[in-house]
TORKOL-4160 file (C-alpha; in steps of 0.2 Angstrom, whole numbers, padded with zeros to 4 digits, m for minus):
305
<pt num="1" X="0000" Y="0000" Z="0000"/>
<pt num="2" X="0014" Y="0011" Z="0004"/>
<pt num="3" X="0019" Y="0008" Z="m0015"/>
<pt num="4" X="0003" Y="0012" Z="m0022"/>
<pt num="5" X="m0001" Y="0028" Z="m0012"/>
<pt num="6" X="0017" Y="0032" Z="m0018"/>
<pt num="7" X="0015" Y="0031" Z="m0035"/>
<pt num="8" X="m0003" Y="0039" Z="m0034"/>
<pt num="9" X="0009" Y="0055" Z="m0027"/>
<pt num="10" X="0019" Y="0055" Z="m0040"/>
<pt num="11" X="0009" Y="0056" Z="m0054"/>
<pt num="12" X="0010" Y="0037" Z="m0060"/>
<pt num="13" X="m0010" Y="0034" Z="m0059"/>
<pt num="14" X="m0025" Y="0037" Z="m0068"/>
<pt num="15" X="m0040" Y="0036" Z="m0057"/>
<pt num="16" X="m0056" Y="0044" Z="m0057"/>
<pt num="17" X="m0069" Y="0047" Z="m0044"/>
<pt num="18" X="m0076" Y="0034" Z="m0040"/>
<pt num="19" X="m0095" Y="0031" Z="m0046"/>
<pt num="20" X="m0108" Y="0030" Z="m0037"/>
<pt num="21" X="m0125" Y="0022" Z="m0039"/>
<pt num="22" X="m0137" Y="0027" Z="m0024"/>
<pt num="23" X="m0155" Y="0022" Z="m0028"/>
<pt num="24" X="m0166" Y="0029" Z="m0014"/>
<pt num="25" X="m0178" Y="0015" Z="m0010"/>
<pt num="26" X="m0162" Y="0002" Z="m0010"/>
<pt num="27" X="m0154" Y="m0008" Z="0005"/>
<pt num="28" X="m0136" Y="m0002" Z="0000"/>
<pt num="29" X="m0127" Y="0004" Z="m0015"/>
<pt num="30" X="m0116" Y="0002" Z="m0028"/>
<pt num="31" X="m0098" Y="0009" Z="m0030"/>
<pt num="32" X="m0088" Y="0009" Z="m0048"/>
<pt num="33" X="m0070" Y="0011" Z="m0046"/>
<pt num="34" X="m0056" Y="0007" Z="m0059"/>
<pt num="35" X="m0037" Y="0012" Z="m0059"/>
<pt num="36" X="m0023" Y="0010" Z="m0070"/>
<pt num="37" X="m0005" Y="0009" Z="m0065"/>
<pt num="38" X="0008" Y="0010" Z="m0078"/>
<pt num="39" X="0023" Y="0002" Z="m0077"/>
<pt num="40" X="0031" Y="m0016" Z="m0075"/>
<pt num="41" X="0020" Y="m0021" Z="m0063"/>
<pt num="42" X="0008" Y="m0011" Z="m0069"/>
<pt num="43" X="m0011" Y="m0014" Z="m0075"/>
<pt num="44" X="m0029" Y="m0010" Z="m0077"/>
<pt num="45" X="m0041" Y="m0015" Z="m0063"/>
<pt num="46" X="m0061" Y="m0011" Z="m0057"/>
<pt num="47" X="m0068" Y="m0015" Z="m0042"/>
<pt num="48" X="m0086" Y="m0016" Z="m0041"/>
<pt num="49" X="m0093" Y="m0017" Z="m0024"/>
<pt num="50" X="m0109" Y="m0016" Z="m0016"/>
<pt num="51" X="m0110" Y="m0008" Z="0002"/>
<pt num="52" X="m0125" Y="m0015" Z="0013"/>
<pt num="53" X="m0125" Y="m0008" Z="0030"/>
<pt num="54" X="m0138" Y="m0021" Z="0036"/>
<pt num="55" X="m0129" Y="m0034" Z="0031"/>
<pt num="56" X="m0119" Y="m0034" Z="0047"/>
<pt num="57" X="m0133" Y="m0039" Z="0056"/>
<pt num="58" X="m0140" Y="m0056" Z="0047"/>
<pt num="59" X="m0118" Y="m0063" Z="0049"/>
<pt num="60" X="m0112" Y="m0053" Z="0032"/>
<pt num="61" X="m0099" Y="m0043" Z="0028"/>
<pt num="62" X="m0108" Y="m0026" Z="0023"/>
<pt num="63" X="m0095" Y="m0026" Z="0006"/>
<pt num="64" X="m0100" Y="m0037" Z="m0006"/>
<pt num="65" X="m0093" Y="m0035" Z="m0024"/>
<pt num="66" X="m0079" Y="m0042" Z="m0035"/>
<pt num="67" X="m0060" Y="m0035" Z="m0041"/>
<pt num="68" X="m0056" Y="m0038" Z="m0059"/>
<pt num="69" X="m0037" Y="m0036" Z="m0064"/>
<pt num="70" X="m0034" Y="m0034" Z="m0085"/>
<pt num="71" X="m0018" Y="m0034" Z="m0094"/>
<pt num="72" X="m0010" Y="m0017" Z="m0098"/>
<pt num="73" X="m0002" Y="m0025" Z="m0113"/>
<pt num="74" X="m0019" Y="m0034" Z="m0122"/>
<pt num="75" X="m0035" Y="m0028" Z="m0111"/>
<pt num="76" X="m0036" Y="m0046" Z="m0108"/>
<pt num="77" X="m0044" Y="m0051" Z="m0091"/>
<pt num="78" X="m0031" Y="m0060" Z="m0078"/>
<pt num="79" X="m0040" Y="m0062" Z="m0061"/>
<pt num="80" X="m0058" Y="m0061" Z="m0051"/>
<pt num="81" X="m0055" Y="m0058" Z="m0032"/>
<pt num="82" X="m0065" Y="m0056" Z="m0019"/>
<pt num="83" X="m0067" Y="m0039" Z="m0015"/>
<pt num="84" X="m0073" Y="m0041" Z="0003"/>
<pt num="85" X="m0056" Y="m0050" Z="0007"/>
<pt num="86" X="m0045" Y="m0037" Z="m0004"/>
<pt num="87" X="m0055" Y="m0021" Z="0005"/>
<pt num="88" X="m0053" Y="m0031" Z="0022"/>
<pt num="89" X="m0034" Y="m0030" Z="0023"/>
<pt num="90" X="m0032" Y="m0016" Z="0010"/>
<pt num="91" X="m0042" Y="m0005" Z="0020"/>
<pt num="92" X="m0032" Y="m0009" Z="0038"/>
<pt num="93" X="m0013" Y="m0009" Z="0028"/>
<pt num="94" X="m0017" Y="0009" Z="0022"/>
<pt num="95" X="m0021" Y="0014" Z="0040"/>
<pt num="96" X="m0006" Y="0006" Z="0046"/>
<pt num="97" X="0004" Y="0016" Z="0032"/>
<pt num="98" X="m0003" Y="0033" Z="0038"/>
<pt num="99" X="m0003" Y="0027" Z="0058"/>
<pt num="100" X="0017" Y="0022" Z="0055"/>
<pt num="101" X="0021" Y="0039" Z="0047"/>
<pt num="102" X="0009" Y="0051" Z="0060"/>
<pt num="103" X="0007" Y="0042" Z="0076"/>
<pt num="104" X="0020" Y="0044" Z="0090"/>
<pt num="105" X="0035" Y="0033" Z="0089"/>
<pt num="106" X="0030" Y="0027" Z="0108"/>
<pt num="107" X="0009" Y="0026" Z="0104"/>
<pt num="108" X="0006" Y="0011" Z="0113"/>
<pt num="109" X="m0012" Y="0012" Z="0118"/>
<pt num="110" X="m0025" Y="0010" Z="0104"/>
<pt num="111" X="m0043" Y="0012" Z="0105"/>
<pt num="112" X="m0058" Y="0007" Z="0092"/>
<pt num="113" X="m0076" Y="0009" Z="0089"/>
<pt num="114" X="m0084" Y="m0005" Z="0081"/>
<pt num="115" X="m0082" Y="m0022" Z="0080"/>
<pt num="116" X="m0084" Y="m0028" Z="0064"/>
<pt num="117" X="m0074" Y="m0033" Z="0047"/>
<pt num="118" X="m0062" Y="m0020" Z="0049"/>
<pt num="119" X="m0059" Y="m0018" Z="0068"/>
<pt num="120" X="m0052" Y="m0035" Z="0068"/>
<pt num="121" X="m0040" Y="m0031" Z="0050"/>
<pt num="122" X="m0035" Y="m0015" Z="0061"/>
<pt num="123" X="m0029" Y="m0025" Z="0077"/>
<pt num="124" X="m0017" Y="m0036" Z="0066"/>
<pt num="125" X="m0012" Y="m0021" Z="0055"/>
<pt num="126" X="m0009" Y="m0007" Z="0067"/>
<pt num="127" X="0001" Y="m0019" Z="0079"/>
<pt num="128" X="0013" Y="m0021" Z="0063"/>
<pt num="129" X="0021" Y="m0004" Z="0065"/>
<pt num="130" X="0019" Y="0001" Z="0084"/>
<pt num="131" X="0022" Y="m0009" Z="0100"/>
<pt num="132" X="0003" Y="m0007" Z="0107"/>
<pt num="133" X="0001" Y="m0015" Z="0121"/>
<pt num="134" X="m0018" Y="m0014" Z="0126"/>
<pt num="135" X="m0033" Y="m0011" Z="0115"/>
<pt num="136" X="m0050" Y="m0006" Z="0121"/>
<pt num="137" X="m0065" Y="m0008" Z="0108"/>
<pt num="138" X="m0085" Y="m0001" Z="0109"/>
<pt num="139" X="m0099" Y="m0005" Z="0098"/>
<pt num="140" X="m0118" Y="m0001" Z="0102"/>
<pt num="141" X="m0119" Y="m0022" Z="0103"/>
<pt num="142" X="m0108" Y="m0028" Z="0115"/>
<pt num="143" X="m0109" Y="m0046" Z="0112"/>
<pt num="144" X="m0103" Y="m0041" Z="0095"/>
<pt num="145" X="m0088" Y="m0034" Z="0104"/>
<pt num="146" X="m0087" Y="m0048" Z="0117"/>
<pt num="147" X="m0087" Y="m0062" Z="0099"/>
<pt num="148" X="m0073" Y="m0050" Z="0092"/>
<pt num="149" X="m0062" Y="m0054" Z="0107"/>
<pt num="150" X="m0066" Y="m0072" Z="0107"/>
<pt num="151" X="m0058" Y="m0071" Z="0088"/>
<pt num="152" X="m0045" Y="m0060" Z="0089"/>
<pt num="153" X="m0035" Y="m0063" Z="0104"/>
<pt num="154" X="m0026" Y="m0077" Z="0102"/>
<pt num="155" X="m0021" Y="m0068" Z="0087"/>
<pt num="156" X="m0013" Y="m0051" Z="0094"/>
<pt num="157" X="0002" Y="m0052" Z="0109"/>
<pt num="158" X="m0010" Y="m0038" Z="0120"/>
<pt num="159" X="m0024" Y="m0039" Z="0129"/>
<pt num="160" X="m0040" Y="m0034" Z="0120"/>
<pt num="161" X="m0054" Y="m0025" Z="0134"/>
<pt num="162" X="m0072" Y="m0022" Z="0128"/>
<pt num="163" X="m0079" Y="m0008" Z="0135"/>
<pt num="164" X="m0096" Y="0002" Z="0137"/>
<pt num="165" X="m0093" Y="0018" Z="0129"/>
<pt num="166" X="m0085" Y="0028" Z="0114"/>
<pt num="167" X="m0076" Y="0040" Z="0126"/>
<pt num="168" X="m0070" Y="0023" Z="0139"/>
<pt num="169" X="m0063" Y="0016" Z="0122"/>
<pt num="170" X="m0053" Y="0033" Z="0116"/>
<pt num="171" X="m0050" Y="0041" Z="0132"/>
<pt num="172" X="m0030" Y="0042" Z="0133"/>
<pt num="173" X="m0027" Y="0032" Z="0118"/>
<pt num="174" X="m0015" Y="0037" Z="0106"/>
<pt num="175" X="m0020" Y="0028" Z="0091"/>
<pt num="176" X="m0040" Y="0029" Z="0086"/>
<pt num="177" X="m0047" Y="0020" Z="0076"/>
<pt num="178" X="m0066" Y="0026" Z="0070"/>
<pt num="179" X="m0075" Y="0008" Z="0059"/>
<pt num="180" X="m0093" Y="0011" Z="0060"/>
<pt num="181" X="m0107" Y="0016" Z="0049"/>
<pt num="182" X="m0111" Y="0028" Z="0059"/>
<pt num="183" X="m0122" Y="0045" Z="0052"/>
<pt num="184" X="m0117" Y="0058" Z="0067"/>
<pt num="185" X="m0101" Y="0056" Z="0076"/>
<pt num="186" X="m0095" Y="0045" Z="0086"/>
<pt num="187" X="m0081" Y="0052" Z="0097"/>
<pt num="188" X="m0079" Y="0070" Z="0103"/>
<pt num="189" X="m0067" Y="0083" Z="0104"/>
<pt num="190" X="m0063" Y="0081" Z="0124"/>
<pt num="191" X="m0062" Y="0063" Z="0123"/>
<pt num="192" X="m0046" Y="0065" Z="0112"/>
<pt num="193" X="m0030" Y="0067" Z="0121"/>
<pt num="194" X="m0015" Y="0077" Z="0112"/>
<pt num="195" X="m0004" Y="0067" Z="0103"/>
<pt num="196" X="m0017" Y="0055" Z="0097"/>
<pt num="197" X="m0020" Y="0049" Z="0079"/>
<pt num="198" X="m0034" Y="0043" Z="0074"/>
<pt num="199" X="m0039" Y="0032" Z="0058"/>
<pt num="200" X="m0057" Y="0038" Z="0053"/>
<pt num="201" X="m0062" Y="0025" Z="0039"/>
<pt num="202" X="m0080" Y="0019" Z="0041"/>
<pt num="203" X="m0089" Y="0032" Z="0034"/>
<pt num="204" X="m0089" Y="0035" Z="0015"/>
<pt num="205" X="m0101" Y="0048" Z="0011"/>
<pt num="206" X="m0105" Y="0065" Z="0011"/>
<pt num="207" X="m0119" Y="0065" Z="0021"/>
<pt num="208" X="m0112" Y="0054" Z="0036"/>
<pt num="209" X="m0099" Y="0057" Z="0049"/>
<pt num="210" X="m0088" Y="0047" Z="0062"/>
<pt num="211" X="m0080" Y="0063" Z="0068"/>
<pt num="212" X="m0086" Y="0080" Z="0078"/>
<pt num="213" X="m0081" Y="0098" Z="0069"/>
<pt num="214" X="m0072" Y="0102" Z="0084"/>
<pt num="215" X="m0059" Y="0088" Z="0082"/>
<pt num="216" X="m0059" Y="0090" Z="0064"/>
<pt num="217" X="m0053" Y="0107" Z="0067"/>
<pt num="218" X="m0042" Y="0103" Z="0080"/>
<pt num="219" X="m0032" Y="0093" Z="0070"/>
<pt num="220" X="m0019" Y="0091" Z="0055"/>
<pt num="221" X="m0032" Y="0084" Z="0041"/>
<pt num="222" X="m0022" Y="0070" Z="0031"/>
<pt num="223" X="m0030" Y="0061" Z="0018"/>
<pt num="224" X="m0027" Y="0045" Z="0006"/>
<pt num="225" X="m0031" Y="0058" Z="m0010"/>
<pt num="226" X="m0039" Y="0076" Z="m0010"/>
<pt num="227" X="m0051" Y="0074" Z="m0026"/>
<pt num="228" X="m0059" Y="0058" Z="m0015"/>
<pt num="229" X="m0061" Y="0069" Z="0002"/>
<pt num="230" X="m0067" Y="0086" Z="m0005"/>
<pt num="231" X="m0082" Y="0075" Z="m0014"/>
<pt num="232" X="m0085" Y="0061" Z="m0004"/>
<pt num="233" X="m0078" Y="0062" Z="0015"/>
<pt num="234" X="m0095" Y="0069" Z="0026"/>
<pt num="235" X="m0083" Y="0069" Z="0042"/>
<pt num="236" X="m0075" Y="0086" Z="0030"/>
<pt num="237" X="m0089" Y="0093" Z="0021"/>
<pt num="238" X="m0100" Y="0094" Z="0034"/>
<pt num="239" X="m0087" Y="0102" Z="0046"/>
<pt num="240" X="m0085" Y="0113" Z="0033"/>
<pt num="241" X="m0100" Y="0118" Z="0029"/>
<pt num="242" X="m0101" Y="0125" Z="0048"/>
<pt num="243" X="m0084" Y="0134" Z="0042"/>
<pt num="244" X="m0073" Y="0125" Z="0054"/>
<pt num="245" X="m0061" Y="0117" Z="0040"/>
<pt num="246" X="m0057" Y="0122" Z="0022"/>
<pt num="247" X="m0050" Y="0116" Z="0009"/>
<pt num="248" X="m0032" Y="0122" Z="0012"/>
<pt num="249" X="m0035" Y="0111" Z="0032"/>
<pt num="250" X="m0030" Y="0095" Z="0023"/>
<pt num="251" X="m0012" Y="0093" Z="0024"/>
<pt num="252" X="m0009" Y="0081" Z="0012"/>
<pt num="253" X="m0011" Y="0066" Z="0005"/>
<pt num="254" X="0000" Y="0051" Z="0013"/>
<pt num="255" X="0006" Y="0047" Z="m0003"/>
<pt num="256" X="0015" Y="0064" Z="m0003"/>
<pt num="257" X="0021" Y="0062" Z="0016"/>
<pt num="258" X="0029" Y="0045" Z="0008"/>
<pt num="259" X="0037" Y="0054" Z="m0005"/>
<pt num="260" X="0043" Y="0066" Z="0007"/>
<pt num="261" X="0032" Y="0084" Z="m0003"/>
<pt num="262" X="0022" Y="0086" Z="0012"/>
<pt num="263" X="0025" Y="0084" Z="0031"/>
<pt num="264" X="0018" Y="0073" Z="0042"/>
<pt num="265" X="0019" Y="0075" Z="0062"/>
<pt num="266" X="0028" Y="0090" Z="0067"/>
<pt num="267" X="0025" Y="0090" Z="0086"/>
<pt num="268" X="0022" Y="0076" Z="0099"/>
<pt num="269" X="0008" Y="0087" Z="0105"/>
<pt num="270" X="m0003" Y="0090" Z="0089"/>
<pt num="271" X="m0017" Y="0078" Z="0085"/>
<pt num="272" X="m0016" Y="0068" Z="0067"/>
<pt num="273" X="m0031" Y="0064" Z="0057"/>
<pt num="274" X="m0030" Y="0052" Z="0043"/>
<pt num="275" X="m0045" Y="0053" Z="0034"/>
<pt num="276" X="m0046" Y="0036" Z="0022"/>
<pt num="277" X="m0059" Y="0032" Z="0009"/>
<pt num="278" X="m0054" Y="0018" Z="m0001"/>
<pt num="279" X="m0045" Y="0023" Z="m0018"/>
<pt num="280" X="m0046" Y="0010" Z="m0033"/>
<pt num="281" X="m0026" Y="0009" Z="m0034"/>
<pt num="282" X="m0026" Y="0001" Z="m0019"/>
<pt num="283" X="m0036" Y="m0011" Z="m0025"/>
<pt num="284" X="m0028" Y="m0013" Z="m0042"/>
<pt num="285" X="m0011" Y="m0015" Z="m0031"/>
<pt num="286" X="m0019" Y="m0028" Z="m0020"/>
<pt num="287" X="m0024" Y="m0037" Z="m0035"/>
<pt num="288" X="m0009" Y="m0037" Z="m0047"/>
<pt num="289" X="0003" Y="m0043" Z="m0031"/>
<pt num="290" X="m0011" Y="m0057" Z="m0028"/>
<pt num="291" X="m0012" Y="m0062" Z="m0046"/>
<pt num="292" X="0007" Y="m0064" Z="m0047"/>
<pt num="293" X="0008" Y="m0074" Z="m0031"/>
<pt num="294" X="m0005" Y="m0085" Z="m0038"/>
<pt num="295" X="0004" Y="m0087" Z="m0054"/>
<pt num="296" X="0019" Y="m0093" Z="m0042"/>
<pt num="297" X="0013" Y="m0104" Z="m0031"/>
<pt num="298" X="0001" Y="m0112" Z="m0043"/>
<pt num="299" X="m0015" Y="m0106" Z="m0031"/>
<pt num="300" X="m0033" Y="m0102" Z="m0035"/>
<pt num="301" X="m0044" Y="m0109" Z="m0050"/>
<pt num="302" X="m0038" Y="m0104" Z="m0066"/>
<pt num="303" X="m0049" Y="m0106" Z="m0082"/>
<pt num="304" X="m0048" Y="m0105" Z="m0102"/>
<pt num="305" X="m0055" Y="m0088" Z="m0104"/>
């Protein structure tokens, strides 16, 4: 992921916004998104992805779709994934980029809200590149919290606490993570210690929001790509539209703090925000590495197409 958001700052992608198709009397949506990477390991790639909130509740992940991979060279179609799985672990990776370039070196202590798909992803990828040692998670159902633990923690090397509340689970941490599908926020500015940095990724349209205006404002906006956040993100367009952020709040996209254009943390003190919504590239990335570690070890069911 680091590679892809890379590239993306450097100019080596072509990606347009995403497409939505939002029918008002429909259970979820539908969300276009296809990439191309140039390059030797580059290639054309679309994911097409349902998002059902409800879904969560009846056992299923509330992504639903498909990732294609094409050849640059002939158009020629390589590979169908399963986009759930790929938006699983791509999702959590690009947080554990942004959380390994913005959080504290010595940010130990990570809190989450939710419990679902990604919460888990976030507790094995965020402990890839800090040293956390205890992780507190809410959710409005707590047994859905409690069934995350009895999953998860013989998988981590910390102790995983469920707690009652959003504020008891971001109190004093130094790495947020926000993973609901929430529509109005779900932490508040007072609950957010200095230092922290917080992963807001559930939410994913302009209309819905994980975060308050007064920590938006509060802290350095970082985003995965500024085209995606001015149009989609509700956690900045709302906060904008009471005139708390603008624009020019949004630092930079991790893909330029990578490349080293833009600056990440600049004091232990100041509060990080990484904004992420999901780009195609990651995808395409995801798919092109999976393809050629098929090809390799002779995995998945390959077909005369």
């Amino acid at each position: 992921m680091s590679d892809a958001l890379a590239s993306l700052a450097r100019g080596e992608v072509y990606q347009p916004l995403r497409t939505i198709v939002r029918p008002p009397d429909a259970r979820g949506l539908l969300a276009l998104m296809p990439a191309y990477r140039g390059g030797e390991s580059g290639a054309f790639g679309l994911k097409a992805i349902c998002v059902f909130p409800g879904n969560p509740a009846i056992g299923k992940d509330a992504h639903q779709g498909m990732v294609i991979l094409f050849s640059q060279e002939t158009g020629e179609p390589l590979a169908l994934m399963n986009a759930s799985q790929v938006t699983a672990i791509r999702t959590a990776a690009v947080s554990a980029v942004a959380t390994r370039l913005l959080a504290r070196p010595d940010a130990v202590e990570l809190g989450i809200i939710g419990a679902g798909v990604q919460a888990r992803t976030h507790l094995i990828a965020l402990a890839c590149v800090r040293s956390i040692k205890r992780a507190r998670v809410a959710c409005r159902n707590q047994e859905h919290a409690l069934q995350l633990v009895r999953e998860m923690q013989d998988k981590v090397s910390f102790p995983i606490a469920v707690v009652s509340s959003n504020e008891a689970a971001v109190r004093d941490a130094n790495i947020v993570v926000t993973a609901t599908s929430a529509h109005e926020p779900v932490i508040r500015r007072e609950w957010i210690g200095d230092g922290a940095h917080i992963n807001a990724i559930g939410t994913h349209s302009p209309q819905s929001r994980e975060i308050d205006t007064e920590t938006m404002a509060a802290a350095r906006l970082f985003v995965d790509r500024r085209e995606s956040a001015l149009n989609e993100a509700g956690d900045y367009l709302l906060a904008a539209q009471e005139g708390a952020v603008t624009a020019e709040s949004i630092v930079a996209e991790v893909g330029e703090v990578l490349i080293k254009s833009k600056q990440g943390r600049r004091s232990p003190a100041e509060i990080t925000l990484f904004k992420s919504l999901g780009l195609a590239i990651e995808d395409v990335v995801s798919a092109e590495y999976l393809y050629r570690k098929a090809k390799t070890e002779h995995a998945g069911t390959w077909v005369d197409f």
